[in-house]
C-alpha positions as CSV (number, residue, x, y, z in Angstrom):
1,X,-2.6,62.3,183.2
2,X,-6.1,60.9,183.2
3,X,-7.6,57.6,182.8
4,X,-10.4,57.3,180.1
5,X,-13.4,54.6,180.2
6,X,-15.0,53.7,177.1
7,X,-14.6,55.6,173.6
8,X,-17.0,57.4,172.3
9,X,-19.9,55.5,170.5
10,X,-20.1,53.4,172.4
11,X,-24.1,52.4,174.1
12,X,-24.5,54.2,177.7
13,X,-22.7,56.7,179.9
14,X,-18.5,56.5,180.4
15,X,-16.0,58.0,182.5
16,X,-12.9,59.8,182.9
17,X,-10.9,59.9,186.1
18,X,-9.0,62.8,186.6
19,X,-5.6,62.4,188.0
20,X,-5.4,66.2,188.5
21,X,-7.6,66.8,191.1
22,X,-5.3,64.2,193.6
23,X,-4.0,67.4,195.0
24,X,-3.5,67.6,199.2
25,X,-4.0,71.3,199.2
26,X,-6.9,72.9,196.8
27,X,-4.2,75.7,195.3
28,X,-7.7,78.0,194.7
29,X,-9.2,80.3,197.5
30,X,-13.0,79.9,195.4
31,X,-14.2,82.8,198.0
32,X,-13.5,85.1,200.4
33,X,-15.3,85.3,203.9
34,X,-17.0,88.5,203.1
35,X,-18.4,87.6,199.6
36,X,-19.5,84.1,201.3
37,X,-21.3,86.5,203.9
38,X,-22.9,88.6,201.6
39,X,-24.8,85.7,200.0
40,X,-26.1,84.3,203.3
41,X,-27.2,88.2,204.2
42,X,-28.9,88.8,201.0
43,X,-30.7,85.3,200.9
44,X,-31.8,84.9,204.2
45,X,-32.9,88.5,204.1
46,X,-35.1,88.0,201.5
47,X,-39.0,87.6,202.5
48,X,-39.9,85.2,199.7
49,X,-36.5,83.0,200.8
50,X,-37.0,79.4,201.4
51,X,-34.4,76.1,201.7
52,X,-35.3,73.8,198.9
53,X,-35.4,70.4,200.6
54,X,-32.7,67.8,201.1
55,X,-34.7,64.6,200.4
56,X,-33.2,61.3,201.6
57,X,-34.0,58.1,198.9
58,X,-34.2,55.4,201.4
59,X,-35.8,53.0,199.1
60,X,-33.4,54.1,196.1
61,X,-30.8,53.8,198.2
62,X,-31.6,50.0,198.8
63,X,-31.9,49.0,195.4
64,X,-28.5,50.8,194.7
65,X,-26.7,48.6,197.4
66,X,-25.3,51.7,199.6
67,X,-25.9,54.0,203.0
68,X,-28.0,56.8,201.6
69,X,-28.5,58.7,198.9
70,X,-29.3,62.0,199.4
71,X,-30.9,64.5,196.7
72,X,-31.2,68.4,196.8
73,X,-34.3,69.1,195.1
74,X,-34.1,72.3,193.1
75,X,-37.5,72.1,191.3
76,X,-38.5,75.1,192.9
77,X,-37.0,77.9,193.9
78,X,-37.6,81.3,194.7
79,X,-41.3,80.9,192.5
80,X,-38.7,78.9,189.4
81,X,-38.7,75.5,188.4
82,X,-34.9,75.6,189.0
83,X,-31.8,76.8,190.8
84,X,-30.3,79.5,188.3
85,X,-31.9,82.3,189.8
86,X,-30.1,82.0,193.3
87,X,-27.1,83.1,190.8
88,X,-28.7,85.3,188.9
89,X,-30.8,87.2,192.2
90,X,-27.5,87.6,193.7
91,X,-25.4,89.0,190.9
92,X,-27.6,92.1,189.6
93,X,-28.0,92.5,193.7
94,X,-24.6,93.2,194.1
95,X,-24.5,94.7,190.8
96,X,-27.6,97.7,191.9
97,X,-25.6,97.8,194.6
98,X,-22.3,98.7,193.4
99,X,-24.3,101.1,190.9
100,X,-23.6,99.2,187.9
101,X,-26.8,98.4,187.1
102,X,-28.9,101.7,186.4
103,X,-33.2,102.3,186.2
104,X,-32.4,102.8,182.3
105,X,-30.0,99.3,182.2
106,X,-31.1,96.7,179.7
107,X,-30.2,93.0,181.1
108,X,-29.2,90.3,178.8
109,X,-27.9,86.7,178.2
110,X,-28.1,83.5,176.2
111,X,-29.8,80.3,177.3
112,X,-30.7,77.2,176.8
113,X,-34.0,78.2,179.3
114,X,-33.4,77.8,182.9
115,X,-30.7,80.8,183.1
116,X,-32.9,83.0,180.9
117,X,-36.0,82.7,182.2
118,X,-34.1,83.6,185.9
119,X,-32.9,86.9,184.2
120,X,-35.9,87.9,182.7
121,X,-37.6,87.1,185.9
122,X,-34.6,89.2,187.9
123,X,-34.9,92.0,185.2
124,X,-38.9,92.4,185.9
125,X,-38.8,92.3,189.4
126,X,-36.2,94.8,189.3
127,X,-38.3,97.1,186.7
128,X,-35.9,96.4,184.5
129,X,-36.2,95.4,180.7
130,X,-34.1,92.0,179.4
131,X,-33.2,90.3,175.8
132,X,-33.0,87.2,176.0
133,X,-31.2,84.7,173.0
134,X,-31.7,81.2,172.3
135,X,-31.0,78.2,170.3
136,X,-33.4,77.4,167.6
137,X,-33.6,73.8,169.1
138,X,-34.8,75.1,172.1
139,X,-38.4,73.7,173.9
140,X,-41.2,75.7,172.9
141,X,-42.2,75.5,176.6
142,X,-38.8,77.2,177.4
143,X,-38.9,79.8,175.1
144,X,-42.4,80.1,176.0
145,X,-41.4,80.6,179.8
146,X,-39.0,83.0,179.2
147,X,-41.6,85.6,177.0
148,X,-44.4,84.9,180.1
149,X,-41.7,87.3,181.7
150,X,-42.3,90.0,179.6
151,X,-38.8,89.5,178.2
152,X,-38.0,90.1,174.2
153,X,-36.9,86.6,173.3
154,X,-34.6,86.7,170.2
155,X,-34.3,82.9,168.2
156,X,-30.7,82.1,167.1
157,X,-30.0,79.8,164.3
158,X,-27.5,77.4,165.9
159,X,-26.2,76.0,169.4
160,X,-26.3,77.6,172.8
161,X,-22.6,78.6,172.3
162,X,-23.8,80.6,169.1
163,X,-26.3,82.3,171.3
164,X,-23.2,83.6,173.6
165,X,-21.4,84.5,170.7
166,X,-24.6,86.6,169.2
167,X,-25.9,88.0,172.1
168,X,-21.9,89.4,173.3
169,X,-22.0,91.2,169.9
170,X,-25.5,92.9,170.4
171,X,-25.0,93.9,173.5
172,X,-21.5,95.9,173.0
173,X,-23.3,97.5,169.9
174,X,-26.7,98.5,172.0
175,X,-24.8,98.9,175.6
176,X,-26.7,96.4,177.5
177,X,-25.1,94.2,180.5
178,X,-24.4,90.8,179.7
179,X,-25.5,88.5,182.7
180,X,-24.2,85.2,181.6
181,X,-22.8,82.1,183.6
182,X,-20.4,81.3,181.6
183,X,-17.3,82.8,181.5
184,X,-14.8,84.0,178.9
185,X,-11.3,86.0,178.3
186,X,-12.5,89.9,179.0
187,X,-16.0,88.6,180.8
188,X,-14.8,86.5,184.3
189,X,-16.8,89.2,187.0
190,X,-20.6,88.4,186.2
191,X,-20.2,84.8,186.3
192,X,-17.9,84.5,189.5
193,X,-21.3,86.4,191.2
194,X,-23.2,84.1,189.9
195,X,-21.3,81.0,190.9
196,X,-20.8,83.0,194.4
197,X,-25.1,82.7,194.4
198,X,-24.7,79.3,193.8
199,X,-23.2,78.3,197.0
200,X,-26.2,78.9,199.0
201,X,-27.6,75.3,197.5
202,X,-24.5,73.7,199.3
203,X,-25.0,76.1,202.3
204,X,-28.5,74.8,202.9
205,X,-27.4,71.2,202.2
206,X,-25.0,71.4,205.1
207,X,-27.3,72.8,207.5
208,X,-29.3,69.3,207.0
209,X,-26.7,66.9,206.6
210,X,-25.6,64.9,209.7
211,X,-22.5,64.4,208.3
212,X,-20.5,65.4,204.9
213,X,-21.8,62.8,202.1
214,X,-18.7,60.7,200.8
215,X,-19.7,61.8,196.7
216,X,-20.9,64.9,195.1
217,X,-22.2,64.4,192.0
218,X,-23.1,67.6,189.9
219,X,-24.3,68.5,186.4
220,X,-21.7,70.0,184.1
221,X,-23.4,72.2,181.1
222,X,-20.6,75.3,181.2
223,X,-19.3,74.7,184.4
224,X,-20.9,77.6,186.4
225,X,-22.8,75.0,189.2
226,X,-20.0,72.3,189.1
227,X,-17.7,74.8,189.4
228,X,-19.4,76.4,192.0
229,X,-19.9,73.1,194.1
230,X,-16.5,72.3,193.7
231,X,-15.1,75.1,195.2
232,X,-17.3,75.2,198.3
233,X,-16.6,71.9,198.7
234,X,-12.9,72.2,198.2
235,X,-12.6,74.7,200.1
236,X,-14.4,73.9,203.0
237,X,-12.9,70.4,203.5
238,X,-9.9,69.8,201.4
239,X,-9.3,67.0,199.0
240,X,-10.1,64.8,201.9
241,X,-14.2,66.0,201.5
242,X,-16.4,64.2,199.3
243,X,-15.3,62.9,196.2
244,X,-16.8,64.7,193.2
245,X,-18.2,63.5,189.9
246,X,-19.2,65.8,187.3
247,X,-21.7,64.6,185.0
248,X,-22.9,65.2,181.2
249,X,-24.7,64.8,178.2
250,X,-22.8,62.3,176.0
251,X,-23.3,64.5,172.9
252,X,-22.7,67.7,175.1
253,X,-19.2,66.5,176.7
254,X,-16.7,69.9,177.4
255,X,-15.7,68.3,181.0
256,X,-15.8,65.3,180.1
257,X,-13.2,66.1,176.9
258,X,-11.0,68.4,178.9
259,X,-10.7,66.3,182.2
260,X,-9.1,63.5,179.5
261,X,-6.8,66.1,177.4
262,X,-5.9,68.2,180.8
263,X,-7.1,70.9,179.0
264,X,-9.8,73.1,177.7
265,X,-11.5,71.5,174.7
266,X,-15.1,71.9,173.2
267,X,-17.1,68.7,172.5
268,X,-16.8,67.3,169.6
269,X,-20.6,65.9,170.0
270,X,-23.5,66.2,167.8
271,X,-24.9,68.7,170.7
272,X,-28.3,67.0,170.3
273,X,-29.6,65.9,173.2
274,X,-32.7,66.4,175.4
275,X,-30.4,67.6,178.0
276,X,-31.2,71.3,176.7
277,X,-29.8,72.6,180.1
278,X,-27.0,70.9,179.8
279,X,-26.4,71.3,175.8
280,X,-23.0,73.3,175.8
281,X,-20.0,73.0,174.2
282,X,-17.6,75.4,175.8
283,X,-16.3,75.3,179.2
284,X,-16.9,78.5,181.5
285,X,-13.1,80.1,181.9
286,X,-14.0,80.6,185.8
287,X,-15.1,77.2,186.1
288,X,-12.4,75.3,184.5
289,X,-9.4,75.7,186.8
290,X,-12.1,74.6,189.7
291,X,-13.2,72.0,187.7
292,X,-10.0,70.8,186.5
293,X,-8.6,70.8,190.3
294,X,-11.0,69.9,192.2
295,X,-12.9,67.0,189.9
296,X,-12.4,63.4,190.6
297,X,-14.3,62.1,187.5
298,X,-16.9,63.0,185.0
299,X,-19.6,60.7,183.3
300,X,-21.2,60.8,180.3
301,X,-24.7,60.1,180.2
302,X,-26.8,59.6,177.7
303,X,-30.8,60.9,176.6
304,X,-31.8,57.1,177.3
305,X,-30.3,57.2,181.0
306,X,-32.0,60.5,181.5
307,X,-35.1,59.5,180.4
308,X,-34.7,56.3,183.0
309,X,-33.7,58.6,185.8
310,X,-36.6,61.2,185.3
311,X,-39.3,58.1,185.3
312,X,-37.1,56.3,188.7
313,X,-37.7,60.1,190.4
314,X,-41.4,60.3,189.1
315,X,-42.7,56.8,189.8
316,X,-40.4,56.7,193.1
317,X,-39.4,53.1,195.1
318,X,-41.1,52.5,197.8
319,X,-41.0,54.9,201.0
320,X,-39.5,58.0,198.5
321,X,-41.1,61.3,197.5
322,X,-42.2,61.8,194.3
323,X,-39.7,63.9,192.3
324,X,-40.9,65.5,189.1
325,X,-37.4,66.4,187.5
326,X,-36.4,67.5,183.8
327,X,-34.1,65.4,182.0
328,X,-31.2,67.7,182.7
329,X,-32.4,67.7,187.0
330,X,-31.9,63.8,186.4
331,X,-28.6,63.7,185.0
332,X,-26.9,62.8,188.7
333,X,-29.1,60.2,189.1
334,X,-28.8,58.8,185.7
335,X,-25.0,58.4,186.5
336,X,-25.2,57.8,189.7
337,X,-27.5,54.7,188.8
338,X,-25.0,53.8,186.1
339,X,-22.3,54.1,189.0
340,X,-23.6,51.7,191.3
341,X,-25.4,49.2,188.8
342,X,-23.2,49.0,185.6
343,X,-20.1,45.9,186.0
344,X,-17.7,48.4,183.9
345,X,-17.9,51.5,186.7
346,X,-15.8,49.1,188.8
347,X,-12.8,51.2,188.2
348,X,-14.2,54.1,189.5
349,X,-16.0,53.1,192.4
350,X,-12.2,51.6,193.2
351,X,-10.7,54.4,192.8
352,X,-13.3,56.6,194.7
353,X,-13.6,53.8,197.5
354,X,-17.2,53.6,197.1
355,X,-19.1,50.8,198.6
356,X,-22.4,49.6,200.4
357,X,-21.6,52.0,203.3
358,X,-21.1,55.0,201.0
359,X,-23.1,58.1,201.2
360,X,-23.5,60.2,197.7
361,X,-25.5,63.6,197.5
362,X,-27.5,64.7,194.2
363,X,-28.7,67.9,192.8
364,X,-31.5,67.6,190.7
365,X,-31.1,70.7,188.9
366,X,-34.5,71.2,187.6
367,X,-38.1,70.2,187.9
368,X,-40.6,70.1,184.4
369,X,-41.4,73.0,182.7
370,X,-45.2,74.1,182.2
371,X,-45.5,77.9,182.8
372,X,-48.2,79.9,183.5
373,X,-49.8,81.6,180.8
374,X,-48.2,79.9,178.4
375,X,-49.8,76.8,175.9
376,X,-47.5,74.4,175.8
C-alpha cells in the first residue's frame, strides 16, 4: 500500500511514501563481510585514493529550520567529476582478478555520461579499449568527456534505456563485456560489483559522522546508488537507521512510479529533463527489491528545483563552502529544500518525524562538467 502526493502535472516536486519499507527486519543480506572487505582493501590500497569530503551546511541548515545538514561532495573523485567510478574501479578489479577480464577484452556500456566516461577512464588505465553508447540528447560536453578518454563513442537515436538495449545487442554479436549499472533478467553480477563499489561513499561518510544522520536522501536514475545506499544503510542499522528518501527527475520517475504501484513500472514521463544523469526510465532489477524494502519515500523534482539547488550550492549562505554541483549532484538538495520549505511536504515530514532537531545527509552526485581537451 502506498500513499501518493500530488498527481502528475502538477508545478514542483511530489512524493510517495512507501508503506513497504515499514519492515522491523530488512529481509535482504545487501553483502557479505568478505565482499564489504574486499572494497575497503582495494580502495584504501590504491595510491591515488582519497575520501571525498563530508561538508557540514551550517548556514543552509539555518535557513532550513533543522540540526545539520550534511552533504557528501562527490565532485571529484579519483581524478572524475563524479562518484561512478568507485563502482566501476572496483568491478573490472575484481573482474581481472577472477580472469574474466582478458589483455584482448573490449569493455562496454551505455550512459547518460558520468558512468561512461568512468569506464572509458577504467578501460584506459587498464590498457584496455571501450565502446561507449549514448543518447542523442546527451551534453556535448559529456560526450565530449567520454572521447577525451580515447574511447569510441557510438550516438544512439533515442533514450538512455535505448542505449542499454543497443549496446546489449552489440556486444553479444562482437563478444565484448558489458559493464553496466543497471541490472536486468540474465545480467544481475556486473552491477551487484558495482553497487558493492559504491558503498565506500557511505563507508567514508561514517568514519566523519559523529552520529548516524536521521535522513538519507539519495538520487534514483536506475537504482544502482540508491540501491546501494539503501542496503548499507539497512543493513548496518535496521529499519530503525536513518530514514531514506529517494529522489528524481519529474519527467524521469521509475521509483517514484513503482514505490506507488508496489511494483516495477517504467516512467511514463516525457524523459526530458536536464537531469541527464538521472534520465532513466527503467529500474535496475538488483536495485529494486532494495529499493522497494528499504525506501521510505521518493520525490520528484523538477529541472526548475534543480536549477535552484545548483545556484543555493554555487552562491552558498553564509559560513558554507562553495559547491559547484551538476543539476543531477543537486537533486537531494532540490528535494530536500522542497522538504523542509514547501506547506504540502507536511505529510511526510510526519510520517518521517522530522523536525528542527533533525539531522539529513546529502550526496551530491556530481560536480560540472568541463573536460580537458575538450571545447565545450
Amino acid at each position: 500500500m502506498t500513499t501518493p502526493g500530488k498527481q502528475r502535472n502538477s508545478p514542483g516536486p511530489i512524493f510517495v511514501l512507501n508503506q513497504a519499507s515499514r519492515h522491523t527486519v530488512f529481509p535482504f543480506t545487501f553483502l557479505d563481510p568478505h565482499e564489504q572487505q574486499n572494497v575497503e582493501k582495494y580502495f584504501r590500497s590504491r595510491p591515488d585514493y582519497q575520501p571525498t569530503p563530508l561538508r557540514s551546511l551550517r548556514g543552509y541548515a539555518e535557513q532550513l529550520g533543522v540540526a545539520e545538514v550534511l552533504v557528501k561532495d562527490e565532485t571529484s573523485r579519483l581524478g572524475l567529476p563524479a562518484f561512478k567510478i568507485l563502482g566501476v574501479s572496483y568491478a573490472v578489479h575484481r573482474l581481472i582478478e577472477q580472469g574474466i577480464i582478458r589483455r584482448d577484452s573490449v569493455l562496454a556500456c551505455a550512459t547518460a555520461g558520468n558512468h561512461g566516461r568512468a569506464v572509458a577512464r577504467v578501460a584506459r588505465q587498464n590498457n584496455l579499449k571501450a565502446r561507449i553508447y549514448i543518447p542523442k540528447g546527451a551534453s556535448q560536453s559529456r560526450i565530449q568527456a567520454i572521447a577525451v578518454e580515447a574511447a569510441e563513442v557510438t550516438i544512439v537515436d533515442g533514450s538512455y534505456d535505448d542505449s542499454v538495449t543497443a549496446v546489449a545487442r552489440d556486444a553479444n554479436a562482437q563478444g565484448w563485456l558489458v559493464i553496466s549499472d543497471t541490472a536486468w533478467p540474465g545480467y544481475e553480477t556486473i552491477p551487484r560489483l558495482i553497487m558493492a563499489g559504491y558503498t565506500m561513499l557511505m563507508i567514508e561518510a561514517e568514519e566523519r559522522w559523529h552520529t548516524p544522520p536521521d535522513l538519507v536522501i539519495v538520487q534514483a536514475g536506475v537504482g544502482g546508488l540508491a540501491g546501494s545506499v539503501t542496503g548499507w544503510l539497512r543493513q548496518k542499522y535496521g529499519a530503525d537507521g536513518p530514514s531514506i528518501i529517494c529522489c528524481e527527475p519529474d519527467e524521469a520517475d521509475c521509483v517514484f512510479e513503482s514505490i506507488a504501484a508496489g511494483e516495477l513500472r517504467e516512467s511514463s514521463g516525457s524523459l526530458q529533463t536536464i537531469m541527464g544523469g538521472l534520465n532513466c526510465a527503467k529500474i535496475s532489477t538488483v536495485a529494486w527489491p532494495l529499493l522497494q524494502a528499504g525506501v521510505n519515500a521518493c520525490i520528484r523534482v523538477s529541472d526548475d528545483a534543480a536549477i535552484d539547488a545548483v545556484r543555493k550550492l554555487a552562491h552558498a549562505f553564509p559560513g558554507d563552502p562553495r559547491i559547484l554541483a551538476g543539476e543531477s549532484g543537486a537533486c537531494g538538495i532540490a528535494a530536500l529544500s522542497w522538504l523542509f520549505v514547501h506547506p504540502e511536504s507536511e505529510p511526510l515530514r510526519a510520517s518521517l518525524r522530522l523536525n528542527r532537531e533533525s539531522r539529513v545527509l546529502a550526496i551530491i552526485t556530481e560536480g560540472i562538467h568541463q573536460p580537458k581537451g575538450a571545447r565545450v
